[in-house]
C-alpha positions in Angstrom: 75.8 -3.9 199.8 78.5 -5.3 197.4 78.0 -2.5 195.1 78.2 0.0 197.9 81.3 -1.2 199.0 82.8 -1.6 195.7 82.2 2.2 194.6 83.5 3.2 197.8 86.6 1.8 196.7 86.3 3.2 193.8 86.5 7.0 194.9 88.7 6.0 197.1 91.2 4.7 194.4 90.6 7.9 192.4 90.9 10.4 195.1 94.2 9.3 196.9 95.8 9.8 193.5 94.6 12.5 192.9 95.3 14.3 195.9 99.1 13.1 196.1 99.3 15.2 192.8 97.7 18.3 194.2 100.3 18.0 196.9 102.7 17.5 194.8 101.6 20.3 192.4 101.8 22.3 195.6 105.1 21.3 196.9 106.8 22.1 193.5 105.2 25.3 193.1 106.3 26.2 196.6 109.9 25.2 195.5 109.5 27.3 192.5 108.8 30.1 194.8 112.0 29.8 196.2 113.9 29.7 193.9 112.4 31.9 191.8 113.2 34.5 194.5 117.0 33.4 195.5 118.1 34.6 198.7 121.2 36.9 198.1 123.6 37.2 200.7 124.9 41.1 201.1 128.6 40.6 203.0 128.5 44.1 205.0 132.1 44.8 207.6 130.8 45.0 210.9 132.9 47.9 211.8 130.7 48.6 215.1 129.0 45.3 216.1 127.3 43.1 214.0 123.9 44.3 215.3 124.7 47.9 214.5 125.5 46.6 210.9 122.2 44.9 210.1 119.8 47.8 211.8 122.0 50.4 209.6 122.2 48.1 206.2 118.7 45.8 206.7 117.0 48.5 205.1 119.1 48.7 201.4 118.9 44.8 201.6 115.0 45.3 201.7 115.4 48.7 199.0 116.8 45.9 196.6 114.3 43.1 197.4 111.7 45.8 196.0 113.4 47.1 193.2 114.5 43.9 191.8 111.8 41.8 191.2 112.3 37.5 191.8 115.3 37.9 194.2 115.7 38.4 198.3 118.3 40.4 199.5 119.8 40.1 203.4 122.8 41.7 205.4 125.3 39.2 206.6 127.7 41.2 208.7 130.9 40.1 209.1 134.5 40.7 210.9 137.5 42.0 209.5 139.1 38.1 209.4 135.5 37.0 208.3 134.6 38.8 204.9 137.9 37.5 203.0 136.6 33.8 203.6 133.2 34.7 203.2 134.0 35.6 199.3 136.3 33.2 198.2 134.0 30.7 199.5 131.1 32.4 197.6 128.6 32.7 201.1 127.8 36.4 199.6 126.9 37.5 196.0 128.0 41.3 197.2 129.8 42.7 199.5 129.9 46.3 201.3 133.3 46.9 202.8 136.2 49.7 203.0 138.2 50.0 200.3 141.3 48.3 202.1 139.3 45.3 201.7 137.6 45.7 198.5 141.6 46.3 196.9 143.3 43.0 197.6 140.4 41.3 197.0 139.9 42.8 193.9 143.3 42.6 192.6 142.7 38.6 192.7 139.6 38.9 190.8 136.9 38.1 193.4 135.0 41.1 193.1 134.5 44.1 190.8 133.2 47.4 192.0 129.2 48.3 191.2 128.9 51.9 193.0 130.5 54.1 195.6 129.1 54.9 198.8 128.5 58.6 199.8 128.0 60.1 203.3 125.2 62.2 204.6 126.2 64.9 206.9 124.8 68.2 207.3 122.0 67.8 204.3 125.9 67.2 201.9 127.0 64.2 200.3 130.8 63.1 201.5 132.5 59.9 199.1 135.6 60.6 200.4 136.9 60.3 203.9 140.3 60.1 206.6 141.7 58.9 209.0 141.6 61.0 212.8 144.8 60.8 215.4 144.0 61.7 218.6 144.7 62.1 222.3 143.0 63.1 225.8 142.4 66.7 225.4 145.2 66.8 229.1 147.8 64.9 227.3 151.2 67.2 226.5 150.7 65.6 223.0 150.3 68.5 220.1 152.0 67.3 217.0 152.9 64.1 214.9 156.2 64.5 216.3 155.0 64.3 219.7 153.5 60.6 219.6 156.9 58.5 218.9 157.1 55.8 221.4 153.4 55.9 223.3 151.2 53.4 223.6 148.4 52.9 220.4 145.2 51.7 220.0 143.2 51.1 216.4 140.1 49.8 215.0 142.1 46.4 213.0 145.2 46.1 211.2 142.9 45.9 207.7 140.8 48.8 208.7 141.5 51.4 206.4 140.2 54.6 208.2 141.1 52.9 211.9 144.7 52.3 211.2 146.0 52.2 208.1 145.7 56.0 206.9 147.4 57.3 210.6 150.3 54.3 210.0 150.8 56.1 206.7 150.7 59.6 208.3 152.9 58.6 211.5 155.1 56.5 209.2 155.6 59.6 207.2 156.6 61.8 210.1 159.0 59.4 211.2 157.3 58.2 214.0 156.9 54.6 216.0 154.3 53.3 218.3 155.5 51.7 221.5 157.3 48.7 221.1 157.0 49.0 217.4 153.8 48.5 214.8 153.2 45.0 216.0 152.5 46.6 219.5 149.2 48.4 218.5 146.6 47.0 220.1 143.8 46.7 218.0 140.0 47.6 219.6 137.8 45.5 217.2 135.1 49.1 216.3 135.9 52.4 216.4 133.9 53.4 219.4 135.9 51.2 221.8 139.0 52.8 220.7 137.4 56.0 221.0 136.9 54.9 224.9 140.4 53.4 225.7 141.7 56.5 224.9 139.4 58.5 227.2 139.9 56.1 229.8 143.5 56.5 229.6 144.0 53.0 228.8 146.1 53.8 226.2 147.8 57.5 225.0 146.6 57.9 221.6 144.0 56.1 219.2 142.9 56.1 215.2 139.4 56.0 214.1 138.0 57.0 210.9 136.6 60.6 210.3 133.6 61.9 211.5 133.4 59.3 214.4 134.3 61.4 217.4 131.5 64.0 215.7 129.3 61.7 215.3 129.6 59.5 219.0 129.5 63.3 220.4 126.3 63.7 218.3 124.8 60.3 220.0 125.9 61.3 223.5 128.3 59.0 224.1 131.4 61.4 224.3 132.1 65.0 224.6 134.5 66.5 221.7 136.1 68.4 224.2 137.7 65.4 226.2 139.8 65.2 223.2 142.6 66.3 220.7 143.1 65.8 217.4 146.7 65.7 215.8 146.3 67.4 213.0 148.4 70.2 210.7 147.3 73.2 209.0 146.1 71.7 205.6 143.9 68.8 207.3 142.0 71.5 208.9 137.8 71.4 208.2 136.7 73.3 204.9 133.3 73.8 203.8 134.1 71.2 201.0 134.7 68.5 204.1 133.7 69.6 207.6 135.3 67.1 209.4 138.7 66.5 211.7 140.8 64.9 210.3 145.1 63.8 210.5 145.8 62.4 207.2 144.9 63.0 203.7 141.3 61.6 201.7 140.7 58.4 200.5 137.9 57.2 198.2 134.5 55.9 200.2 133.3 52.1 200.6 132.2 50.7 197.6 129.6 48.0 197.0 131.0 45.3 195.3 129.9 42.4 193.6 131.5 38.3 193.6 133.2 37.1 190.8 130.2 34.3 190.7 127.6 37.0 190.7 125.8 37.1 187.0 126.3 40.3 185.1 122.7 40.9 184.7 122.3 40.8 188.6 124.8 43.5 188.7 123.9 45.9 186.9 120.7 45.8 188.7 121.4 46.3 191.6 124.0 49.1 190.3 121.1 50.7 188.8 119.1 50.5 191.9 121.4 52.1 194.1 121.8 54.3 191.7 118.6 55.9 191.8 118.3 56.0 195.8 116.9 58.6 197.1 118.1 60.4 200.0 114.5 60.5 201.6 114.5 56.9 201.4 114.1 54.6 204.5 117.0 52.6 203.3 119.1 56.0 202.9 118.2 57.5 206.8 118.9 54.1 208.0 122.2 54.1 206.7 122.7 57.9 207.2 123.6 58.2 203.4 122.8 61.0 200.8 122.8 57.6 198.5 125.6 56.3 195.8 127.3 57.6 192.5 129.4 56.4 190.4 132.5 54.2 191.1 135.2 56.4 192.8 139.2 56.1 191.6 140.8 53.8 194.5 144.5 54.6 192.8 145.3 56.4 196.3 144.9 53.3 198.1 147.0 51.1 195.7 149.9 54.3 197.0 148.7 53.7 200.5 148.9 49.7 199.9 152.5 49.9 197.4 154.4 52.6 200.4 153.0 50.5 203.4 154.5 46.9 201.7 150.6 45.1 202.1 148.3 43.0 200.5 149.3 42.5 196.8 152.8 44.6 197.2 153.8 42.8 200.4 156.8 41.1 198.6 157.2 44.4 196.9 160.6 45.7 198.6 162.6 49.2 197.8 166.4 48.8 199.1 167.8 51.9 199.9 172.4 51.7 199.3 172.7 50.7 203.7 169.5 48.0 203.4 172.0 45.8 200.9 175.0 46.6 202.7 173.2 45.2 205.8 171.8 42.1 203.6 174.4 41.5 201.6 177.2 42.4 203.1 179.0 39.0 202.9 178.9 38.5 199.4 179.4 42.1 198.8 182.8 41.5 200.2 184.0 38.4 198.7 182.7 39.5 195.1 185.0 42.7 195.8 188.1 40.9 197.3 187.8 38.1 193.8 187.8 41.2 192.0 190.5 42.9 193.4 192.5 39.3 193.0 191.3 39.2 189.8 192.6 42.6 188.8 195.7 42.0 190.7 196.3 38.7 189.0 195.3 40.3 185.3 198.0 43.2 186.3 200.5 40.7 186.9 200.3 38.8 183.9 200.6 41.8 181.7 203.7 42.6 183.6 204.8 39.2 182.8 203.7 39.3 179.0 205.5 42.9 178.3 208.5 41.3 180.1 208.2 38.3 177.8 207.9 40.2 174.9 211.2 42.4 175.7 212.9 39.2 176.0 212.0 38.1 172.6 212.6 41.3 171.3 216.4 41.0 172.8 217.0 37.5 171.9 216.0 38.6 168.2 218.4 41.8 168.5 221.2 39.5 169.6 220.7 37.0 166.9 220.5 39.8 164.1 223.8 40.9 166.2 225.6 37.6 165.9 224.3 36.4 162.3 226.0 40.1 161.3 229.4 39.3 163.1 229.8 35.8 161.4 229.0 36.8 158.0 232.2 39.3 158.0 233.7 36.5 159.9 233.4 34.1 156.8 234.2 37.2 154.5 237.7 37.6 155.8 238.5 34.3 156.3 237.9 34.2 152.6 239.8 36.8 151.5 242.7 35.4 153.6 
């Protein structure tokens, strides 16, 4: 019975070790797992909803998980206000946002661009895109001109296509939003300023191009409820089909951090690269797919005329801006001057005066040492 016991013990004593390292075994190759396929977050702008943002960009996320093999891939949408924090504090290896975004950010060295988004409409790839001004199709409002002093509506004061490109345009034509630029009420997504308009809320809205299309499209609008402000050389060409009220600016581009390794990169550059348009991940996001990195030199204009971001402190005086700035110093540095000049004019006077003086004195004492020298010579002869 001693024996029995004893051997029980015995396995006992060899089996709990032995199991603690299977665990363990387990536990590390689990952990291993993990990291061996890192979660990467994919910072996306939110520009209608954050649930619209993940059903349209879940997909690529997943694309990349499959192309790239030992890393995860996940949409994190985010706000206008959110995505600049979101980088600097490194919560997303990439990021997905308008190029209004991508510049500043960019210009400080937290992200460099990978690929350039291009649109799917009509079977045709679009990597350009505007800005659309418009009113309720009853509104007495035709023309640029037309719009100083009503009330506005945008998308956010940092989107590119839902404000900043009409500010340009309106800016341009010489024309102010009630109550000024800081008066502009801004929606949050395009589609709600596409709906305060048409509810009369407010006289005219800014959305990017192709949304009033593509809302009519989806049934949530008719076209004809509407007009866009718009001139002769925005009208739709075959080349780009869409209304629009300002000029073309480069597409979104997909970006990656400053902290993202270069090998990472470039393959997820590559990947997108070879997206097809058939793909899930391409009819999700209603995308022909992405090409090469687009010049964003327009949108350093845009940024450098409209005094944001990186120009901000960036100021061109016009002759009546430094009157009206500087007009007190203006006019003591002038009236010093003209002391000054008076003063220097003076003394001149007085040093040519000085000089004739001398020149006098000196005539008069040639004068008088002539007189007394024929003075002394006839009192000699005498």
């Amino acid at each position: 019975m001693k024996r029995f016991t004893a051997l029980i013990l015995l396995v006992l004593f060899i089996a709990v070790p032995v199991a603690g390292a299977s665990q363990k075994g387990s536990g590390e190759k689990a952990a291993s797992e993990r990291v061996k396929h890192r979660l990467r977050y994919i910072g996306v702008l939110a520009k209608r909803g954050k649930r619209s943002a993940i059903a349209k960009w879940q997909p690529t996320a997943d694309y990349l998980t499959a192309s790239i093999p030992g890393h995860r891939f996940a949409i994190l949408p985010l706000s206008f206000n959110e995505i600049f924090d979101a980088v600097r504090n490194n919560r997303v290896g990439f990021v997905l946002a308008n190029p209004a975004i991508y510049l500043p950010l960019s210009m400080q060295g937290e992200l460099w661009p990978l690929v350039t988004l291009e649109n799917l409409r009509a079977g045709k790839g679009y990597p350009m895109f505007g800005g659309v001004i418009f009113v309720r199709a009853d509104s007495p409002y035709r023309s640029y001109e037309d719009l100083q002093g009503v009330s506005f509506t945008a998308v956010s004061p940092k989107s590119l296509g839902g404000w900043l490109m009409a500010w340009r345009e309106l800016r341009a034509h010489g024309v102010t939003p009630a109550g000024g630029v800081d008066k502009v009420f801004y929606a949050g997504t395009h589609d709600k300023v596409v709906y305060l308009v048409r509810d009369g809320r407010f006289q005219a809205g800014t959305v990017r191009t192709d949304t009033l299309e593509r809302m009519t499209r989806e049934g949530r609008i008719s076209l004809a409820d509407f007009r866009v402000i718009t001139r002769e050389s925005y009208q739709p060409t075959p080349a780009f089909p869409f209304l629009r009220s300002t000029p073309l600016y480069p597409e979104w581009p997909f970006a990656a951090n400053k902290n993202t390794s270069e090998q990472l990169s470039k393959a997820v550059a590559i990947a997108l690269l070879e997206m097809k348009p058939e793909s899930t991940a391409a009819r999700a996001a209603s995308i022909k797919g992405w090409g090469v990195v687009r010049n964003y030199q327009p949108i350093h204009d845009l940024y450098r005329e409209l005094h944001l971001g990186p120009y901000q402190k960036i100021t061109y005086f016009s002759i009546r801006d430094v009157w009206d700035r500087y007009r007190l110093p203006i006019i003591v540095i002038t009236l010093l001057f003209i002391f000054n000049l008076i003063l220097i004019t003076y003394l001149f006077h007085l040093k040519s005066l000085l000089r004739a003086d001398i020149r006098r004195r000196q005539k008069m004492e040639r004068i008088l040492k002539k007189t007394n020298r024929k003075f002394y010579q006839q009192m000699k002869r005498q």
